[in-house]
Residue frames as qw, qx, qy, qz and C-alpha x, y, z in Angstrom:
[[0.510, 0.518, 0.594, 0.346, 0.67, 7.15, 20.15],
 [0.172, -0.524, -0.048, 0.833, 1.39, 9.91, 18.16],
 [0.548, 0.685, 0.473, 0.085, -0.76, 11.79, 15.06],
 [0.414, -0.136, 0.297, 0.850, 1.53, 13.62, 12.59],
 [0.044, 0.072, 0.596, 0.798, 0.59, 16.26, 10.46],
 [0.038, 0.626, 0.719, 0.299, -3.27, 16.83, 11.05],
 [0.075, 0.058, -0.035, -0.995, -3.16, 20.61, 10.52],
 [0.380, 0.447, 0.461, -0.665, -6.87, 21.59, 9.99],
 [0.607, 0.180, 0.597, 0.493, -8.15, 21.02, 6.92],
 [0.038, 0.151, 0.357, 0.921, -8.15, 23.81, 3.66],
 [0.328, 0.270, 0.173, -0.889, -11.35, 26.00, 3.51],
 [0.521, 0.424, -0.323, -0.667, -12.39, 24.59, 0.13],
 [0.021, -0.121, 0.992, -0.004, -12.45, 20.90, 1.09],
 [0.388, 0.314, 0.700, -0.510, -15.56, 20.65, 2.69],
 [0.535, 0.453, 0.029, -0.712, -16.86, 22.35, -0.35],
 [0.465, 0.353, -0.757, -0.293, -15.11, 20.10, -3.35],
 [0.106, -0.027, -0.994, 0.012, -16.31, 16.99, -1.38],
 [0.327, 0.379, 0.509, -0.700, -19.58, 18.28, -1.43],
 [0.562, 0.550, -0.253, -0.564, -19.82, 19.02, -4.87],
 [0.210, 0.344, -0.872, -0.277, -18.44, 15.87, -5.94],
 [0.055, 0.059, 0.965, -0.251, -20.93, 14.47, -3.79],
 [0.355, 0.590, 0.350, -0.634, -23.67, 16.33, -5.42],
 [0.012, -0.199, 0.717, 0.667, -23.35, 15.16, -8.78],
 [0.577, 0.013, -0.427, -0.696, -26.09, 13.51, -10.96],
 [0.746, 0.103, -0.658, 0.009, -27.12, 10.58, -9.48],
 [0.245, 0.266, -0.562, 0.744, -26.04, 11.51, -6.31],
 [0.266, -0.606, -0.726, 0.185, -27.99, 10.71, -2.83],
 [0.133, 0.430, 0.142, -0.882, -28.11, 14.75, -2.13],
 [0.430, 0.131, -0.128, -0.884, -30.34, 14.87, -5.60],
 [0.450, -0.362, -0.765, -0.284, -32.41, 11.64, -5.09],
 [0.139, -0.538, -0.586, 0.589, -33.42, 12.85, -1.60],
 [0.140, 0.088, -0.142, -0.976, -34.90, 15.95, -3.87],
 [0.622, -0.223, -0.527, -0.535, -37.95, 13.47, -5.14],
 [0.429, -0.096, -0.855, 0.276, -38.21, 11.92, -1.94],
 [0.009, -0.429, -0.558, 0.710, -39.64, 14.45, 0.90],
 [0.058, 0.317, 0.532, 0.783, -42.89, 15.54, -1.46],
 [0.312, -0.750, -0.465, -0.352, -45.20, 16.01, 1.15],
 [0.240, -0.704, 0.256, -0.617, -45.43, 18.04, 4.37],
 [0.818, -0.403, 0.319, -0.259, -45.53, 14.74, 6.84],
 [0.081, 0.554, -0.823, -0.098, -43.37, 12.05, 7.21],
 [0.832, 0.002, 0.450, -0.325, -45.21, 8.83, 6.69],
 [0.892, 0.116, 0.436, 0.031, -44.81, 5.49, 4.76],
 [0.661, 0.698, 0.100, 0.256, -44.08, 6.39, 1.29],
 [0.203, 0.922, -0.323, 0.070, -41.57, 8.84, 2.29],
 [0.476, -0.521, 0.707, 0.050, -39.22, 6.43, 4.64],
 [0.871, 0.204, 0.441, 0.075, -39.92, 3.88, 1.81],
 [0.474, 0.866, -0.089, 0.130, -38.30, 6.58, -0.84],
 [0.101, 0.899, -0.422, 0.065, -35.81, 7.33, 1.12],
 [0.823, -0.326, 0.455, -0.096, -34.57, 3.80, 1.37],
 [0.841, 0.506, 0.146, 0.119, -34.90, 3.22, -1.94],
 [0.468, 0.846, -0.160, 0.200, -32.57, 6.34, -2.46],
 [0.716, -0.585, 0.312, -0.219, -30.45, 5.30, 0.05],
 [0.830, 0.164, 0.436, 0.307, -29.79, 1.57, -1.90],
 [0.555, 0.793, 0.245, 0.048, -28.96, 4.00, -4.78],
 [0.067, 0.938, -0.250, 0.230, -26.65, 5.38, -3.25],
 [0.703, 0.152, -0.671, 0.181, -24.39, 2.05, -2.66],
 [0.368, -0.489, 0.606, -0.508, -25.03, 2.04, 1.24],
 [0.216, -0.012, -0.976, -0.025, -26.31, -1.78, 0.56],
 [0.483, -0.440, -0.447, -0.610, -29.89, -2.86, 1.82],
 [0.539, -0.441, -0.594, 0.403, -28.97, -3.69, 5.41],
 [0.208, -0.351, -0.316, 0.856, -27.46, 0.07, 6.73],
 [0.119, -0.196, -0.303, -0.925, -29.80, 1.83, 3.99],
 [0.471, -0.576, -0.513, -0.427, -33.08, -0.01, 6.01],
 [0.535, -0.448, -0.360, 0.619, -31.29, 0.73, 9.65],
 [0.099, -0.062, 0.010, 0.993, -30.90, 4.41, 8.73],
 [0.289, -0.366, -0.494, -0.734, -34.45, 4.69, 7.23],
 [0.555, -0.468, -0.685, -0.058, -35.61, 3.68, 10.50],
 [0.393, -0.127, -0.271, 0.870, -33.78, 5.60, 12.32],
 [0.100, 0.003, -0.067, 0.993, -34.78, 8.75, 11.14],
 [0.474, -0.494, -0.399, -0.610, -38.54, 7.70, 11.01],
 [0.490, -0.266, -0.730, 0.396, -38.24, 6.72, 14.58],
 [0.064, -0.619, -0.616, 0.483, -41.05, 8.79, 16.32],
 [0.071, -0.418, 0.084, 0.902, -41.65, 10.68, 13.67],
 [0.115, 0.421, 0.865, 0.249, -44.40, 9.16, 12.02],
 [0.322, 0.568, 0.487, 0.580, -46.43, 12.21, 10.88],
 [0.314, -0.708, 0.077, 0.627, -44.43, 15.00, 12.11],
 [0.501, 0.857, 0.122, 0.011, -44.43, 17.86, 10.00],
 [0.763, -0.387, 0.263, 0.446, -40.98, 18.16, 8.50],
 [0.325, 0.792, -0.289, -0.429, -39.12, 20.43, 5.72],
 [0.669, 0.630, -0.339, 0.201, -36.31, 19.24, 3.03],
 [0.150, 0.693, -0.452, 0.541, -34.06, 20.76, 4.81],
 [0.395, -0.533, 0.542, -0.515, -35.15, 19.29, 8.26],
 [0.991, 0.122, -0.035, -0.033, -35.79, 15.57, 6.66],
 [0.732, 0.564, -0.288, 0.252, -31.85, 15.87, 5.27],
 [0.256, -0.613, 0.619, -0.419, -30.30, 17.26, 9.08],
 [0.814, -0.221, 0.408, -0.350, -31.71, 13.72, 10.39],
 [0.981, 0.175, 0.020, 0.078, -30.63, 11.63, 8.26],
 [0.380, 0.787, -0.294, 0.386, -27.23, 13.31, 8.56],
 [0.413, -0.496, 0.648, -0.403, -26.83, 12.79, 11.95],
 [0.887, -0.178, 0.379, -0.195, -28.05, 9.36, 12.14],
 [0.878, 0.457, -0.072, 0.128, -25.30, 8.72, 9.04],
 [0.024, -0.751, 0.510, -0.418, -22.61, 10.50, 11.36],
 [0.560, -0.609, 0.348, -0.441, -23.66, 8.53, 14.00],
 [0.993, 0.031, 0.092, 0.065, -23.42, 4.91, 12.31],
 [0.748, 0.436, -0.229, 0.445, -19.79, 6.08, 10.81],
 [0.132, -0.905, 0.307, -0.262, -18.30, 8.06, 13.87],
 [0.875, -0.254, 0.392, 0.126, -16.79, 4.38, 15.36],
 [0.843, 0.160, 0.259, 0.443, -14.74, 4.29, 12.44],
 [0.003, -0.930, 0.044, -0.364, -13.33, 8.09, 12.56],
 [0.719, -0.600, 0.138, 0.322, -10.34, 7.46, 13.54],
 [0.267, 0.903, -0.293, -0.166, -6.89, 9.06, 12.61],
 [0.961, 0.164, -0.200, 0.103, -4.12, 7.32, 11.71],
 [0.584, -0.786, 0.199, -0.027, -2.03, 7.03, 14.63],
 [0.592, 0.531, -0.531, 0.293, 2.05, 6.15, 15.10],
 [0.790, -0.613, 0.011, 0.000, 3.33, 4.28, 17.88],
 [0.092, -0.922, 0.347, -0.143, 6.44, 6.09, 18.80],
 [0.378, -0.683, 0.623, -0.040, 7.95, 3.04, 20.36],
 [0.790, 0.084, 0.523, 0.309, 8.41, 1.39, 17.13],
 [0.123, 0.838, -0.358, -0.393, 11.08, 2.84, 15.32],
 [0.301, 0.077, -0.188, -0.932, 10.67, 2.94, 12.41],
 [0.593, 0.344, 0.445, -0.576, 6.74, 2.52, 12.25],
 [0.095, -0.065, 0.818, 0.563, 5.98, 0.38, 9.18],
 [0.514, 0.408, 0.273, -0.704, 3.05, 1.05, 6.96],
 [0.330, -0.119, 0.738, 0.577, 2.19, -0.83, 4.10],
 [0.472, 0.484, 0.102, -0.730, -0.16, 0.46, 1.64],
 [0.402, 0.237, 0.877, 0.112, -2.45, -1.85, -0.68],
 [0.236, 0.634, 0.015, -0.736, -4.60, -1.15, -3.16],
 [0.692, 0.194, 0.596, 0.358, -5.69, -2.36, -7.06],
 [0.289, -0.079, 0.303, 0.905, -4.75, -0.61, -9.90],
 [0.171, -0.641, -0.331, -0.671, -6.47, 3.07, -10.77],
 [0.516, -0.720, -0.455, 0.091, -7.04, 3.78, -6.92],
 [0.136, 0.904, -0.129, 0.383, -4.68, 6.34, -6.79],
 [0.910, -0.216, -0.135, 0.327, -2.19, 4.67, -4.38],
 [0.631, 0.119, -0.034, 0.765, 1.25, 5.91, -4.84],
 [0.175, 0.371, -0.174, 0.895, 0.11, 9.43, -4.80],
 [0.776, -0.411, -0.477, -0.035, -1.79, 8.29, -2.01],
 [0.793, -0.300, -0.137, 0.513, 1.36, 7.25, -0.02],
 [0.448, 0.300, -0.016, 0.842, 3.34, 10.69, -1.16],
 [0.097, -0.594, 0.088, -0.794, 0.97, 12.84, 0.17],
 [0.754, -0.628, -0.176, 0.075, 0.81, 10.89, 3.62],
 [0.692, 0.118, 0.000, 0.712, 4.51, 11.09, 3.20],
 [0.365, 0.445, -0.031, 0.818, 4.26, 14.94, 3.23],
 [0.646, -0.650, -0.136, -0.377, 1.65, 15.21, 5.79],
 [0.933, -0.075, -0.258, 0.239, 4.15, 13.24, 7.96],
 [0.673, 0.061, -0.094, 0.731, 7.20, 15.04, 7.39],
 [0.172, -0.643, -0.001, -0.746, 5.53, 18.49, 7.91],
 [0.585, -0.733, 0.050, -0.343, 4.51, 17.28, 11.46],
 [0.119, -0.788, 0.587, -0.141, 8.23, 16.66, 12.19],
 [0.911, -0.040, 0.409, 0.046, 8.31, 12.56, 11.51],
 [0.108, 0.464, -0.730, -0.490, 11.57, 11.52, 9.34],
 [0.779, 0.420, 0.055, -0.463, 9.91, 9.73, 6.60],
 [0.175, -0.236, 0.906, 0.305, 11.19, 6.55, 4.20],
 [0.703, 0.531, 0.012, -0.474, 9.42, 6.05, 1.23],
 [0.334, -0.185, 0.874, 0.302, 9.95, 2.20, -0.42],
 [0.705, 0.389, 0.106, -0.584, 8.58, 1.33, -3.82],
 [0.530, -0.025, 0.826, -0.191, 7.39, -2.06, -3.59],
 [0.551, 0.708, 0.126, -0.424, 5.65, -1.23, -7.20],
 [0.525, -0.429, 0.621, 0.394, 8.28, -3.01, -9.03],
 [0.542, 0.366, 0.752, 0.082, 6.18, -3.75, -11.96],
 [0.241, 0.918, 0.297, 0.108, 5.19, -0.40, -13.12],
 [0.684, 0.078, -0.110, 0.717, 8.12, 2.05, -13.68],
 [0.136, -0.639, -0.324, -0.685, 5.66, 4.92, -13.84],
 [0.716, -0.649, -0.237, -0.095, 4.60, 4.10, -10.16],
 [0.762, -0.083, -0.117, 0.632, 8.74, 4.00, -9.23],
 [0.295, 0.256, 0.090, 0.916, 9.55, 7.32, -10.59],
 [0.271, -0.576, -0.533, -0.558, 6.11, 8.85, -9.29],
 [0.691, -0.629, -0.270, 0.232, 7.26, 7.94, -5.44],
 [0.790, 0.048, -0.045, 0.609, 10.42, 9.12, -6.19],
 [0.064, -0.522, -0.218, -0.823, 8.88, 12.72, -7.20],
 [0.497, -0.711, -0.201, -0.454, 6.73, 12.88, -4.21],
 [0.760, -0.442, -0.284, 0.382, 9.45, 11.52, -2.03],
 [0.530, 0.333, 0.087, 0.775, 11.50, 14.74, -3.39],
 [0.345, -0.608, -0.156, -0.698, 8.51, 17.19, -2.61],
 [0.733, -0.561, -0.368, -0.118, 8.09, 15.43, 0.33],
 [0.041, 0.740, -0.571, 0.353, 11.65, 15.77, 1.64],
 [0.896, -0.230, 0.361, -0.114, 11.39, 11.60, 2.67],
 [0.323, -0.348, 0.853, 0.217, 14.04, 8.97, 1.72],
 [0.713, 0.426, -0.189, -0.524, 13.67, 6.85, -1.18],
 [0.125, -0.358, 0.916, 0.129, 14.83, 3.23, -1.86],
 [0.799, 0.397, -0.145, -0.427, 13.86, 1.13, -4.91],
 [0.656, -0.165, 0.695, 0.243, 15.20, -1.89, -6.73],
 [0.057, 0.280, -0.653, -0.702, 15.35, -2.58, -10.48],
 [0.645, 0.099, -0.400, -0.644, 12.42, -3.21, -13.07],
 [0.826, 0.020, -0.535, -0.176, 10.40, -5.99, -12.73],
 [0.212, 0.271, -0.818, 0.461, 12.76, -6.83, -8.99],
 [0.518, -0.248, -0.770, 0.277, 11.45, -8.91, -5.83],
 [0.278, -0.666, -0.179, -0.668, 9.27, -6.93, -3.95],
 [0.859, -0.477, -0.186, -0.027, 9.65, -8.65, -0.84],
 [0.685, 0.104, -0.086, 0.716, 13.66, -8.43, -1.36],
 [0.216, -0.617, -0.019, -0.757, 12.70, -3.96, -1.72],
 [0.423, -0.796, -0.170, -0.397, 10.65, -4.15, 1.15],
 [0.876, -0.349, -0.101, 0.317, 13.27, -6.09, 3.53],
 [0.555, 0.094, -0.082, 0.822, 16.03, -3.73, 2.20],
 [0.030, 0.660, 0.058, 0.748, 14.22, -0.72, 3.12],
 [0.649, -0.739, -0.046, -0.175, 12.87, -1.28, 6.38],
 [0.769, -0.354, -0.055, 0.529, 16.72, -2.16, 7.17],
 [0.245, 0.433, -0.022, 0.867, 17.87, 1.25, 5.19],
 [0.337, -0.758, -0.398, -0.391, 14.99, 2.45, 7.44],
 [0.655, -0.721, -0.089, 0.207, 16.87, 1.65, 10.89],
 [0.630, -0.138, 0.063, 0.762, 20.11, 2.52, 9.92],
 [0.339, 0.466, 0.385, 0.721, 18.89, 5.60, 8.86],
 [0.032, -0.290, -0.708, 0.644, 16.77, 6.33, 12.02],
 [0.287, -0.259, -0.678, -0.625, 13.61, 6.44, 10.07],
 [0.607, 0.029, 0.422, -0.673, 10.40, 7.72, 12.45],
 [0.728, 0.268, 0.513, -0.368, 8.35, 5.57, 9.67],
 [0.038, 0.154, -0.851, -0.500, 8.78, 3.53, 6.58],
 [0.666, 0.396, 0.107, -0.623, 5.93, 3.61, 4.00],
 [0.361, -0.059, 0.836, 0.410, 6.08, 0.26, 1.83],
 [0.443, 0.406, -0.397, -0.694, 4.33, 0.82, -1.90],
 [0.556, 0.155, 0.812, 0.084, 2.98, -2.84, -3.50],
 [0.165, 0.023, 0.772, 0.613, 1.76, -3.46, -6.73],
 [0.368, -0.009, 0.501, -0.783, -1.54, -3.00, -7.81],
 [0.114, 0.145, -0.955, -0.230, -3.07, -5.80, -7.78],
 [0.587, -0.181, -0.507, -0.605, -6.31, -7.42, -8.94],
 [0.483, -0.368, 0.624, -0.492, -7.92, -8.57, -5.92],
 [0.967, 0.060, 0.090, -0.231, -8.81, -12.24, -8.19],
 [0.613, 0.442, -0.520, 0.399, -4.85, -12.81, -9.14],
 [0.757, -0.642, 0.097, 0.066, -4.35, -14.80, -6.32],
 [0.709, 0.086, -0.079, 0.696, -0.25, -14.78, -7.32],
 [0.164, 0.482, -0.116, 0.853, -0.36, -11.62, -6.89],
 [0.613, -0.667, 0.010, -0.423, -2.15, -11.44, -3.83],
 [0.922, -0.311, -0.069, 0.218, 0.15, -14.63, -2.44],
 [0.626, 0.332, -0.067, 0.702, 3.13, -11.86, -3.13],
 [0.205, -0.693, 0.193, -0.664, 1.77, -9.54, -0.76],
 [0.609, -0.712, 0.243, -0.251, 1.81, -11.61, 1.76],
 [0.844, 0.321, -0.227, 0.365, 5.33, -12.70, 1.09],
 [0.052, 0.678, -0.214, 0.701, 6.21, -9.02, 1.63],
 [0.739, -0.592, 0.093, -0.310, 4.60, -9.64, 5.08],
 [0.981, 0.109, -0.128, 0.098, 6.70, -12.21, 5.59],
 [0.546, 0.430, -0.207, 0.688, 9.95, -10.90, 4.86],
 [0.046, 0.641, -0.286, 0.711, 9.67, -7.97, 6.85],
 [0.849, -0.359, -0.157, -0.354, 8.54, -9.98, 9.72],
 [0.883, -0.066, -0.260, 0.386, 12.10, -11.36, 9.72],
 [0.344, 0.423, -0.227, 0.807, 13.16, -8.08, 10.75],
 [0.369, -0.077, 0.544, -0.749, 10.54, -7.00, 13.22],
 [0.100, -0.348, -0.918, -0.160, 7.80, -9.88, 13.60],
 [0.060, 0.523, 0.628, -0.573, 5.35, -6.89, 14.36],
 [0.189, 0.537, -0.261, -0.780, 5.33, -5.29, 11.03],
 [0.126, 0.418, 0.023, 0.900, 3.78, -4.05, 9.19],
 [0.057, -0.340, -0.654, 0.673, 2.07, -1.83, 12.39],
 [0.500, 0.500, 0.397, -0.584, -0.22, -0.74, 10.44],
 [0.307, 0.331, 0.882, 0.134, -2.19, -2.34, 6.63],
 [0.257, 0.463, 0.258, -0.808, -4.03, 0.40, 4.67],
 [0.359, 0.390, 0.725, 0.439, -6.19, -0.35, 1.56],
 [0.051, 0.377, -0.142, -0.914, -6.72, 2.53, -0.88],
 [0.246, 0.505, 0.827, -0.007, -10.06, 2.14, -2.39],
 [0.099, -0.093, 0.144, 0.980, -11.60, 4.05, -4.82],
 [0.367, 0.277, 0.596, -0.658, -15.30, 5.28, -4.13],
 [0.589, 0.277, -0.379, -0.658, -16.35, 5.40, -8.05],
 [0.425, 0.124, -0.816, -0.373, -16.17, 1.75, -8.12],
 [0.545, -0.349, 0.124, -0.752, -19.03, 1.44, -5.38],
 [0.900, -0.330, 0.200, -0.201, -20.38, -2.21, -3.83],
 [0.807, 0.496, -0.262, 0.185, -17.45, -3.48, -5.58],
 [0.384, 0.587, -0.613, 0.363, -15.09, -2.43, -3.26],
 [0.758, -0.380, 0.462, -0.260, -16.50, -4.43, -0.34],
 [0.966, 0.237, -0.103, 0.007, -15.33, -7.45, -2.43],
 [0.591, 0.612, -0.351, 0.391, -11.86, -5.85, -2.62],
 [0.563, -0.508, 0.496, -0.423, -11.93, -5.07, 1.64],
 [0.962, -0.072, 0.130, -0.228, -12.38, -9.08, 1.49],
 [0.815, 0.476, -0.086, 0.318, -10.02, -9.90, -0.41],
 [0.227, 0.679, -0.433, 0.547, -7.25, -7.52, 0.95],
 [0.653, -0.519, 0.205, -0.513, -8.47, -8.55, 4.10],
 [0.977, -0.097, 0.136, 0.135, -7.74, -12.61, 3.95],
 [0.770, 0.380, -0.087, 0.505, -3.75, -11.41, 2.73],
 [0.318, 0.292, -0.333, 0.839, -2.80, -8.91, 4.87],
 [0.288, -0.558, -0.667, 0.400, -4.02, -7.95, 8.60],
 [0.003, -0.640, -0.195, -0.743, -5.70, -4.37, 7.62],
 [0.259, -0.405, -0.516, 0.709, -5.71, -2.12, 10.11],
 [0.138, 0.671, 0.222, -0.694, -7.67, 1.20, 8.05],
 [0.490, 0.550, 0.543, 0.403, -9.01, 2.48, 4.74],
 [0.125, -0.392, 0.303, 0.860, -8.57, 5.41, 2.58],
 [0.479, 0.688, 0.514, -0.181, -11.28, 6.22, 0.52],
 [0.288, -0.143, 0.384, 0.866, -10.05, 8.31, -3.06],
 [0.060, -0.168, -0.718, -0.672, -12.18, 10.18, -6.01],
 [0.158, 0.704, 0.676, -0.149, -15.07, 11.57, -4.07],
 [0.216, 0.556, -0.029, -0.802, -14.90, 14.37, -6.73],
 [0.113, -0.027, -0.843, -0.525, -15.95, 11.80, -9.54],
 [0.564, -0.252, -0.364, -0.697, -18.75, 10.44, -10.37],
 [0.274, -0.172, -0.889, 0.323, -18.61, 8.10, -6.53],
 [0.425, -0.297, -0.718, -0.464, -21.74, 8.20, -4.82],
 [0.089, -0.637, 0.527, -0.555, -20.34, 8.19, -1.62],
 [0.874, -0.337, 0.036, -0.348, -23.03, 5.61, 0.09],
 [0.906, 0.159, -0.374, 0.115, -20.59, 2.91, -0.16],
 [0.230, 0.558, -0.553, 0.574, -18.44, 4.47, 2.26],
 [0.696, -0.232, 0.213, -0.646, -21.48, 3.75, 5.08],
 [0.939, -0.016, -0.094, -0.330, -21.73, 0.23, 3.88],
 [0.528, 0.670, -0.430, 0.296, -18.10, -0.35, 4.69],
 [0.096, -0.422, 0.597, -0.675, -18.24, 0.73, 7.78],
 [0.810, -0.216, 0.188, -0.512, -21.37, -0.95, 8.81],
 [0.941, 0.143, -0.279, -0.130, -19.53, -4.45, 7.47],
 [0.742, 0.171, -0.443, 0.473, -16.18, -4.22, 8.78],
 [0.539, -0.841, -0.030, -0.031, -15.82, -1.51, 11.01],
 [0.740, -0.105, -0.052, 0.662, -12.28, -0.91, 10.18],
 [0.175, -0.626, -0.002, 0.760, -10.88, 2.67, 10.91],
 [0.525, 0.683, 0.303, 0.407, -11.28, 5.35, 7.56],
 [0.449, -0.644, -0.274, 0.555, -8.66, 7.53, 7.90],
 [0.062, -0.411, 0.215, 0.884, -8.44, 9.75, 5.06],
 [0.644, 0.613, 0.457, -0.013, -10.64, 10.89, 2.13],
 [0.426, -0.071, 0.530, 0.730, -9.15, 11.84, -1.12],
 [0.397, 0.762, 0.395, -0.324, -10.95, 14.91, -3.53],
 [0.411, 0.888, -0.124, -0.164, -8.38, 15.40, -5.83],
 [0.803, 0.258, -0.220, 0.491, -4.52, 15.33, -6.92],
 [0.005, -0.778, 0.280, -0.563, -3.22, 18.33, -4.84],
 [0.478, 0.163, -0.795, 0.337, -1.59, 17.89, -1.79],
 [0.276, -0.049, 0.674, -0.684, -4.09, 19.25, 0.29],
 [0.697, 0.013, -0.196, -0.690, -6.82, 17.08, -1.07],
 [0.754, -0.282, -0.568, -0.174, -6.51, 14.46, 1.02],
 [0.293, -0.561, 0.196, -0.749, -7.76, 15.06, 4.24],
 [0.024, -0.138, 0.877, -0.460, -8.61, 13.34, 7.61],
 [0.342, -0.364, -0.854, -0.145, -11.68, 11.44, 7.93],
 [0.186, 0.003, 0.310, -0.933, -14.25, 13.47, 9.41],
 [0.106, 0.299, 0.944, -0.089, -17.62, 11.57, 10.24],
 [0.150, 0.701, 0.501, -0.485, -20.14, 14.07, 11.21],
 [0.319, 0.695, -0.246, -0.596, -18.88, 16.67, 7.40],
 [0.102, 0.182, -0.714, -0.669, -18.92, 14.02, 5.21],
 [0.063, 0.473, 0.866, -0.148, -22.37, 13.09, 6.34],
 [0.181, 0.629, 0.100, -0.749, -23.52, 16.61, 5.71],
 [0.201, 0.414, -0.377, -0.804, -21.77, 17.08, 2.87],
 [0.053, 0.302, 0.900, 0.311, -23.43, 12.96, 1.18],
 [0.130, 0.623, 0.770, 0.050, -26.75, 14.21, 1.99],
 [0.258, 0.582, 0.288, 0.715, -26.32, 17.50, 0.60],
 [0.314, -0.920, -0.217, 0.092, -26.24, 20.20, 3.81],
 [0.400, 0.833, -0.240, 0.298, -24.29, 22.61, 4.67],
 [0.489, 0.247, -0.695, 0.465, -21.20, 22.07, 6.99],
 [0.099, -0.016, -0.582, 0.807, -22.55, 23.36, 9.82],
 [0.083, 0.578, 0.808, -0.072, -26.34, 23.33, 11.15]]
């Protein structure tokens, strides 16, 4: 297995997914009303549960964490600051299993990826900047858009396949998406494509026609290699919080997911929801997303975006 492209990430990440995670509303400023006294006891592990739920982690991992971090610490004097390290760690600790990068296996040529996702999740430029990540760490690249529907989405790959320096192969308005994907992944070999990125529509995870057209796509390309795609990614966007466990489900019964992609923790997301993900499925998260630039989306990092949700600083 090989990992393209994970240079270190910018200076100014950590920060911008901090702040974004530090909005109103945000579990960094409900953990402000929470630690009020000098001991940890009842009331406080009850607060910080509450804030916890608030912060879309759901009511299972939000009462598993609260325990945690009271575990032997039943009135032990404790700061802000030394309430917020604990729960950090113990929120590292539940998401570090799923901290995983998104590998290529070398001895499938070309690696097929297909990338899911419902509309507003930021997909496509998603896929462009994996696409440039990629092709910077020396993978030839093929970029297919499977987005037939949306011409905006077409032309959008097309741009980032440019920037990217990746192949490009479309079909006409409104064309057979399944037909696209099957002709690319053959432009792919003949082309000696390291990896071929397939685009889809985005679709409403209750439009089961549209859902029964992704896994057409499967299908098809199946007749070319019956192991593709080798990896399934669903782009999920964090603003739209418990909601997007529905959409994991849902993406889940139509295509064999193999990892998520989280977008938009500089909005108004919450972040918790990322936690409650992991605790349910336990499928890999391999990038987060803080912006449109190309370095704003970044490898999954367990132990700094726990910091940054409960409002510390990167480093103890």
């Amino acid at each position: 297995m090989r990992t393209f492209g994970e240079a270190p990430p910018p200076p100014n990440f950590f920060e911008r997914l901090t702040a974004g995670l530090s909005r109103k509303g945000s579990l960094s400023e409900s953990l402000l009303g929470v630690f009020t006294r000098k001991k940890l006891d009842a009331d406080t592990v009850a607060g910080l549960e509450e804030a916890l739920i608030g912060a879309d982690m759901g009511t299972g991992p939000a009462a598993r964490l609260a325990a945690a971090v009271a575990k032997g610490r039943y009135d032990a004097e404790m700061s802000d600051r030394e309430l917020r390290g604990i729960l950090a760690q113990e929120v590292a600790a539940l998401l570090r299993p799923v901290e995983r990068p998104l590998e290529i296996d070398e001895t499938r040529k070309p690696f097929v990826i297909l990338v899911a996702g419902v509309n507003g999740t930021g997909k496509t430029t998603t896929i462009g900047k994996i696409a440039r990540r990629l092709v910077k760490g020396g993978a030839k690249v093929t970029l297919a858009a499977g987005d037939t529907f949306r011409a905006a989405a077409v032309e959008q790959l097309r741009v980032w396949a440019e920037r990217a320096g990746a192949q490009f192969v479309s079909t006409r308005a409104n064309g057979d998406a399944a037909g696209l994907a099957f002709e690319a992944l053959e432009k792919a070999r003949a082309d000696g494509s390291d990896i071929l990125i397939i685009d889809t529509a985005g679709r409403l995870q209750n439009k089961t026609g549209l859902m029964a057209e992704l896994e057409k796509i499967v299908r098809v390309i199946r007749k070319l290699d019956p192991a593709a795609p080798h990896a399934a990614l669903l782009v999920l966007d964090a603003t739209t919080g418990q909601n997007a466990i529905s959409q994991v489900e849902a993406f889940k019964a139509a295509v064999p997911l193999t990892g998520l992609i989280m977008t938009k923790l500089d909005g108004t997301a919450k972040g918790g929801i990322l936690v409650a993900l992991a605790a349910r499925f336990g499928l890999p998260v391999h990038y987060l997303g803080v912006g449109e630039g190309e370095d704003d989306l970044q490898p999954f990092r367990a132990e700094g975006f726990a910091r940054a949700l409960v409002g510390v600083g990167e480093t103890a």
